[in-house]
C-alpha positions in Angstrom: 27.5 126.9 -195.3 30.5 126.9 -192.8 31.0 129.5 -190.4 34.8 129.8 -192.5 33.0 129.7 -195.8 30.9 132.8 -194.6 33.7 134.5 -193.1 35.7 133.6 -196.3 32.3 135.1 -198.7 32.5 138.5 -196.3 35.5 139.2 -196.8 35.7 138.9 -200.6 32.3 140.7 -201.0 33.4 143.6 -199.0 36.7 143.9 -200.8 35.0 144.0 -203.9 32.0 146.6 -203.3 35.7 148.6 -201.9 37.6 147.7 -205.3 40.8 146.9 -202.9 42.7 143.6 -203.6 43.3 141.0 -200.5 46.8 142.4 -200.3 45.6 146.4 -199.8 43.5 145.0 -197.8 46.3 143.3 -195.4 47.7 146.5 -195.3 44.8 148.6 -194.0 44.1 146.1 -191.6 47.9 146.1 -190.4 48.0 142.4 -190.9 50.7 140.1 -193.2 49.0 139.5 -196.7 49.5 135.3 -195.5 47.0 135.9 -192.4 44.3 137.3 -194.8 45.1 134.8 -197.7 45.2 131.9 -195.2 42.1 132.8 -194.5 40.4 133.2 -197.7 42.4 129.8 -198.9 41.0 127.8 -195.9 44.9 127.5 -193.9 43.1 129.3 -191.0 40.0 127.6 -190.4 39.3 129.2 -187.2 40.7 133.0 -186.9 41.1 134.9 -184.2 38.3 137.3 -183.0 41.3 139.9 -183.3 41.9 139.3 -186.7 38.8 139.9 -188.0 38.4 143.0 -185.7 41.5 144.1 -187.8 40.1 143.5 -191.1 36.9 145.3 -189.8 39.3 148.0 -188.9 40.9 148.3 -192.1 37.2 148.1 -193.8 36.2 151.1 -191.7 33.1 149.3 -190.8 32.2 147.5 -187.3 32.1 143.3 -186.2 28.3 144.3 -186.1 27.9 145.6 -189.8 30.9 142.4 -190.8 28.7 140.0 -189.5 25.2 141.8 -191.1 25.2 139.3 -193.6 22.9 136.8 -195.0 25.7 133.6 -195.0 25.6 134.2 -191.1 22.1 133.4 -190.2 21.7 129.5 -191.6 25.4 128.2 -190.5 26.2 124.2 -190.4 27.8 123.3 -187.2 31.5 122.9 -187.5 
């Protein structure tokens, strides 16, 4: 798995266990719906650090507890 599949996987798991759609999401994270959805559709294939601290933000969790997740520990190199 790539490094954006597991970001991709992450992000759609935590929205789900949440019940919020990508574009609540954007909001709580204070980010345009397309910068999430570019992500999840593969347009951003390498986001920002930033980014995802925002998503985290709008989660309520940490980049620690983001990245606590089984897709991160076996990645394929880019």
């Amino acid at each position: 798995m790539t490094a954006q599949q597991a970001v991709r996987n992450r992000i759609l798991q935590l929205c789900g266990e949440r019940n919020i759609t990508i574009n609540r999401l954007a909001t709580l994270a204070a980010l345009p719906p397309s910068s999430v959805k570019n992500i999840l559709y593969g347009k951003s294939q390498n986001p920002k650090l930033l980014t995802i601290k925002l998503i985290c933000d709008g989660l309520g969790i940490t980049l620690s507890q983001f990245f606590d997740a089984d897709d991160f520990l076996d990645l394929d190199e880019p």
